[in-house]
C-alpha positions as CSV (number, residue, x, y, z in Angstrom):
1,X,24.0,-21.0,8.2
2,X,20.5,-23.2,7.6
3,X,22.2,-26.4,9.4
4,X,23.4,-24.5,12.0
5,X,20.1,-22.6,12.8
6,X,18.2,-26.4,12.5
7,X,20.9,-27.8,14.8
8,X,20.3,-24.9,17.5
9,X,17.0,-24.8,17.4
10,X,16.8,-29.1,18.1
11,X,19.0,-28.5,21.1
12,X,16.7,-25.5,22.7
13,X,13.5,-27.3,21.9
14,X,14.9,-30.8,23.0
15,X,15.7,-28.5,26.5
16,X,12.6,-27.0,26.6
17,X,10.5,-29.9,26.5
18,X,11.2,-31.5,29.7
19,X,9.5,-34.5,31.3
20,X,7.1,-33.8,33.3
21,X,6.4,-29.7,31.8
22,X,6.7,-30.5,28.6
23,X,3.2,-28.5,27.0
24,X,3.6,-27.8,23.4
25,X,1.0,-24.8,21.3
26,X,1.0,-25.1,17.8
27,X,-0.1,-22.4,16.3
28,X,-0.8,-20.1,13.3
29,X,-1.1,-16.4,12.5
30,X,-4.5,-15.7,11.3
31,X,-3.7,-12.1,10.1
32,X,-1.1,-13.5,7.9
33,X,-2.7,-15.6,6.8
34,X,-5.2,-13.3,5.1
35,X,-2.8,-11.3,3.6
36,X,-1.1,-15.2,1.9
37,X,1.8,-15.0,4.2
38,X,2.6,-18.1,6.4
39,X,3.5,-17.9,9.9
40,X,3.7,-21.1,11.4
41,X,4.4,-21.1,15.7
42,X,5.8,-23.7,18.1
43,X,5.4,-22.3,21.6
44,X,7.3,-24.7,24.8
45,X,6.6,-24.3,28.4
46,X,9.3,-23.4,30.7
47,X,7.8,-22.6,33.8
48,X,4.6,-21.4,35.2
49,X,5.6,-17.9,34.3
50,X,7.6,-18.3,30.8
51,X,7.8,-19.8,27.7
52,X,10.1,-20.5,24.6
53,X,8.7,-19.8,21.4
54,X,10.2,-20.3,17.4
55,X,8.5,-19.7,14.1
56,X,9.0,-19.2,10.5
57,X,7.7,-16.2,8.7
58,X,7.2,-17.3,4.9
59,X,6.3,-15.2,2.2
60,X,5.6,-16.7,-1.2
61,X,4.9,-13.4,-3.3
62,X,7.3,-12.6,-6.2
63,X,5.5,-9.8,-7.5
64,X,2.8,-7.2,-6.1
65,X,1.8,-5.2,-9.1
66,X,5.5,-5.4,-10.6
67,X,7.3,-5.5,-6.7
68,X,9.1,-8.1,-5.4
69,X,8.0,-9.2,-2.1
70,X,9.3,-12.6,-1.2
71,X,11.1,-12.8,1.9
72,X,11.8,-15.4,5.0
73,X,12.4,-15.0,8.6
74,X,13.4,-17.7,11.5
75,X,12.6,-15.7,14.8
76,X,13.2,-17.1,18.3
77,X,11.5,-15.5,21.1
78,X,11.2,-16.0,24.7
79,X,8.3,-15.0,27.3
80,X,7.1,-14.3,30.9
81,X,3.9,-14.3,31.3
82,X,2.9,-11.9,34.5
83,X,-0.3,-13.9,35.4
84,X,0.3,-17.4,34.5
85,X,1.3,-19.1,31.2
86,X,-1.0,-18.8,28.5
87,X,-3.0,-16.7,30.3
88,X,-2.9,-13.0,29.9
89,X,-0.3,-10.5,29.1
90,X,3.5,-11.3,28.6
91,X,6.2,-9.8,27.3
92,X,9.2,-11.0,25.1
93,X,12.5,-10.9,23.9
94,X,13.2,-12.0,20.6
95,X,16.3,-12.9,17.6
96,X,15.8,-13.6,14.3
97,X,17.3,-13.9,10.9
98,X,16.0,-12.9,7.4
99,X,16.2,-13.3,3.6
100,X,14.6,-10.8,1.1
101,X,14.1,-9.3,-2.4
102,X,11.5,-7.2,-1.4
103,X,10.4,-3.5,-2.2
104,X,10.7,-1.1,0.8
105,X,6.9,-0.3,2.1
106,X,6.7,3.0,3.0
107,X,4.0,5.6,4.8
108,X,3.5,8.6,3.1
109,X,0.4,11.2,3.9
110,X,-1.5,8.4,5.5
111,X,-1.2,6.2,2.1
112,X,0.8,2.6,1.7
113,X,3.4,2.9,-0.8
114,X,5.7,-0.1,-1.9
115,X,9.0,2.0,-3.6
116,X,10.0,1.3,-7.1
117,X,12.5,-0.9,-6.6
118,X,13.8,-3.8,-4.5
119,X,16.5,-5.1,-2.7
120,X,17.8,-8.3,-2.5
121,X,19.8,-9.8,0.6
122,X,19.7,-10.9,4.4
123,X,20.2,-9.4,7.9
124,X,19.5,-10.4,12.0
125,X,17.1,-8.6,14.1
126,X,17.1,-8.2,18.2
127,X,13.2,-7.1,19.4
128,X,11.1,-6.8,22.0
129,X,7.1,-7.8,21.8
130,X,3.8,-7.6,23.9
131,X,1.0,-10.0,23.6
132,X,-1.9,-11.2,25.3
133,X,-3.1,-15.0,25.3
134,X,-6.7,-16.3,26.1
135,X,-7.3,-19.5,26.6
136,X,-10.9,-21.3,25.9
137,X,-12.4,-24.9,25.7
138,X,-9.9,-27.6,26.8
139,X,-7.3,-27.0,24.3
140,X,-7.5,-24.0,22.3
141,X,-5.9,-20.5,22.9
142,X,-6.0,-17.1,20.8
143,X,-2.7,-15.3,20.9
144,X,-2.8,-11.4,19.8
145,X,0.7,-9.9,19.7
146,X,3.1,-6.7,18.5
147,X,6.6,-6.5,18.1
148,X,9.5,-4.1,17.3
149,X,13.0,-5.0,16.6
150,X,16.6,-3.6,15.2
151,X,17.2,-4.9,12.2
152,X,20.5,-5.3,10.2
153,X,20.4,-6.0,7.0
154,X,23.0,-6.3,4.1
155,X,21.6,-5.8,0.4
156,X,22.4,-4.8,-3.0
157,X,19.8,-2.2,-4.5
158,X,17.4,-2.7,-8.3
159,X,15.7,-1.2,-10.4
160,X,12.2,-3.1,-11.2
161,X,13.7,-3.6,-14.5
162,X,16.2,-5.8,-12.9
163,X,19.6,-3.3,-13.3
164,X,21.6,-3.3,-10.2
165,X,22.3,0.1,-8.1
166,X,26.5,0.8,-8.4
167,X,25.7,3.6,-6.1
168,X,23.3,2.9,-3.5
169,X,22.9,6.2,-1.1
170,X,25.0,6.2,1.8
171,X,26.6,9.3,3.8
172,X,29.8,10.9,2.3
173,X,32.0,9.4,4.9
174,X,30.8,5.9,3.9
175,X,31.0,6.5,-0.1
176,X,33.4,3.6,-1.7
177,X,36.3,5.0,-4.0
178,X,34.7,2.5,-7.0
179,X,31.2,1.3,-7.9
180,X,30.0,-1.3,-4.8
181,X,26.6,-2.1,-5.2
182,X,26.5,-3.5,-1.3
183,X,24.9,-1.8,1.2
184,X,23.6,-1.6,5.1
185,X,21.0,-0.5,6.8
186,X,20.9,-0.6,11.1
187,X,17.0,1.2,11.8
188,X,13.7,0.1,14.4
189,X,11.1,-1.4,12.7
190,X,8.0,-3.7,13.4
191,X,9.1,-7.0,13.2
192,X,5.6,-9.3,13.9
193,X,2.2,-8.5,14.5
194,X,-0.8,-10.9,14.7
195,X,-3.5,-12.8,16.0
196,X,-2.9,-16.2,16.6
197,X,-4.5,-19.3,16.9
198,X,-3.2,-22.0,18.9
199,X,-4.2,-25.7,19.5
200,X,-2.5,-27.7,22.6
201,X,-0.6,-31.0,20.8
202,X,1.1,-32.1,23.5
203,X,-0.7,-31.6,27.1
204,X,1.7,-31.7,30.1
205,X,1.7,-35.4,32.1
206,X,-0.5,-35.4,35.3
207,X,1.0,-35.7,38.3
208,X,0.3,-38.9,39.9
């Protein structure tokens, strides 16, 4: 599955970077960043009006206060930009992949809960986002961005303690006739939210 995903991604950057429009941002989310998770950002020129973006959403933490929260996403996103690239508002399509053993965040009575346990698998997403780039000096760009997405994701269920769930919760009419600690999950969540900052690595050639 990794090969594959490298091997795609080569072929749609290699496409994307064009002679003659080839203008690559590389870029990193600053509100990750804060927070120890690393988000690394390629963003390639299409057109005047659109863009191809990838990236790599890396999180390195094994344990919050006892619960797992060590996961990995590869998302590839594409945008139009309604002004001009790089400049102002676009919106995006996006597909992604993940890998977690995480413990669920949750919002309850206006307070941040993580749930006491974790889960441990891998799933796809398909999302939409809406962003905003500004542009300043010659090279330089801040990119501000939120994004929702359906995610699937297949997992088996644990205690903190590390004893696996033989009976995850699932509706009646999905209940297995033995223990099966596999499960799925199809829901909308937030998939990315940031703000960006982008340096220009590879400037576009001038026309002659």
């Amino acid at each position: 599955m990794r090969k594959i995903a490298y091997i795609l991604t080569f072929c749609i950057l290699t496409l994307c970077a064009t002679e003659g429009q080839a203008q690559i941002y590389a870029k990193l989310n600053g509100l990750y960043a804060c927070v120890g998770v690393i988000n690394p950002q390629v963003e390639f020129r299409l057109s005047d009006h659109s863009a191809f973006q990838t990236e790599i959403v890396y999180s390195p933490w094994q344990s919050i206060k006892g619960h797992p929260m060590h996961f990995g996403i590869f998302m590839n996103e594409y945008r139009y930009y309604i002004k001009e690239h790089n400049r102002g508002f676009y919106v995006g399509g996006n597909v992604g992949m993940m890998a977690f053993k995480m413990s669920k965040p949750y919002l309850l009575n206006g307070q941040f809960g993580l749930q006491d346990r974790y889960c441990r698998g891998y799933g796809f997403m398909f999302g939409a986002a809406l962003g905003y780039e500004y542009q300043f000096c010659e090279r330089w760009l801040l990119d501000a961005f939120v994004g929702f997405s359906w995610m699937h994701s297949t997992y088996n269920g644990y205690s903190l303690s590390g004893e696996i769930d033989l009976y995850p919760q699932r509706p009646a009419w999905k209940e297995p006739d033995s223990p099966d600690p596999l499960n799925y999950s199809a829901e909308w969540l937030p998939n990315k939210i940031g703000i960006s900052i982008g340096y220009l690595i590879f400037p576009p050639k001038k026309k002659k």
